[in-house]
C-alpha positions as CSV (number, residue, x, y, z in Angstrom):
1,X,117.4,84.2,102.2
2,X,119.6,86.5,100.9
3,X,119.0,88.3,97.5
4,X,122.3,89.7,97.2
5,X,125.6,91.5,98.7
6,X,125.7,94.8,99.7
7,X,129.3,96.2,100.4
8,X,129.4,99.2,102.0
9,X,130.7,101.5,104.8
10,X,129.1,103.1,108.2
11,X,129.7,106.8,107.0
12,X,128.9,106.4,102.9
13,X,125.5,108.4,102.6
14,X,124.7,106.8,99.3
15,X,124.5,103.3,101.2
16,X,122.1,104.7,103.9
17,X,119.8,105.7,101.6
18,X,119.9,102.4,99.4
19,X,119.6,100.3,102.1
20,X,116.3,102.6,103.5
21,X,114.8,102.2,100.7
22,X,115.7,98.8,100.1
23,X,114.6,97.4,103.7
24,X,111.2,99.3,102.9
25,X,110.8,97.2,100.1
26,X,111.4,94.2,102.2
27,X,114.2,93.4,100.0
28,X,116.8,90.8,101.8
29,X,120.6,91.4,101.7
30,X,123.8,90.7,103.0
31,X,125.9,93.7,104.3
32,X,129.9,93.8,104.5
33,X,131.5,96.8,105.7
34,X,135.1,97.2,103.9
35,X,136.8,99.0,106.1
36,X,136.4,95.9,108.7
37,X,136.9,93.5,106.2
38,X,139.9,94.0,104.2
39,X,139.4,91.3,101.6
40,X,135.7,92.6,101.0
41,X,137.6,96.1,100.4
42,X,139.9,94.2,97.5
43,X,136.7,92.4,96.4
44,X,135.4,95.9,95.8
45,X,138.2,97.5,94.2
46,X,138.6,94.6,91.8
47,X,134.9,95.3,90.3
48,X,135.3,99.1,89.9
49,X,138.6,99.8,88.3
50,X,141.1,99.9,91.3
51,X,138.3,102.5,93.3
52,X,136.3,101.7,96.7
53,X,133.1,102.8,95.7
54,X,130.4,101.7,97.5
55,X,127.1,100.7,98.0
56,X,128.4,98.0,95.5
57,X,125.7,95.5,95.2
58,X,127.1,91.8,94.4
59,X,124.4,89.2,93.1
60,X,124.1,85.5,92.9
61,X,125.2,84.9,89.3
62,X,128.1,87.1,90.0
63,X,126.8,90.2,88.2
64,X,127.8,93.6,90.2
65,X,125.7,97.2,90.7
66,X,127.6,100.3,91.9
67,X,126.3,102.7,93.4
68,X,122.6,101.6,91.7
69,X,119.5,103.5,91.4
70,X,116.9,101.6,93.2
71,X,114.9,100.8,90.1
72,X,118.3,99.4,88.6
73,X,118.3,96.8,91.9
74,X,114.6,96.1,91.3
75,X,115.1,95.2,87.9
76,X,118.0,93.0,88.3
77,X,116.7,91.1,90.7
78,X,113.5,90.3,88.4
79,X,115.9,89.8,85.7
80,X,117.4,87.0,88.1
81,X,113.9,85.7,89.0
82,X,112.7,85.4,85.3
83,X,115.8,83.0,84.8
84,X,115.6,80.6,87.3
């Protein structure tokens, strides 16, 4: 099951080094690349002030990362696990 979204893109740096580190923590996300998906790319834009910044992490209860420091990921997620 899925912990949260990650949109991102096949060249952005940032998000291959989030997702590394993510996958080695056995971490479980969904992955949308906006430049395929146009409505993922307005998605985006709508949480960051008109800008495609990516990796931009999207969670269950709607909350939104960008461009997180692995700890910040780590802690929202236990943040979402202390309230269910």
């Amino acid at each position: 099951m899925s912990q949260f979204t990650m949109y991102s893109t096949p060249w952005c740096g940032y998000c291959h080094r989030l997702k590394g580190i993510l996958n080695r923590d056995g971490l479980t996300f969904d992955e949308v690349d906006i430049e395929a998906d146009p409505r993922s790319a307005e998605l985006v834009m709508s949480l960051n002030k008109g800008n495609a910044t990516v990796p931009t992490l999207v969670f269950a209860d709607g909350s939104a990362l960008t461009n997180p420091h692995p700890n910040e990921v780590r802690a929202k997620l236990a943040e979402l696990a202390a309230t269910r």
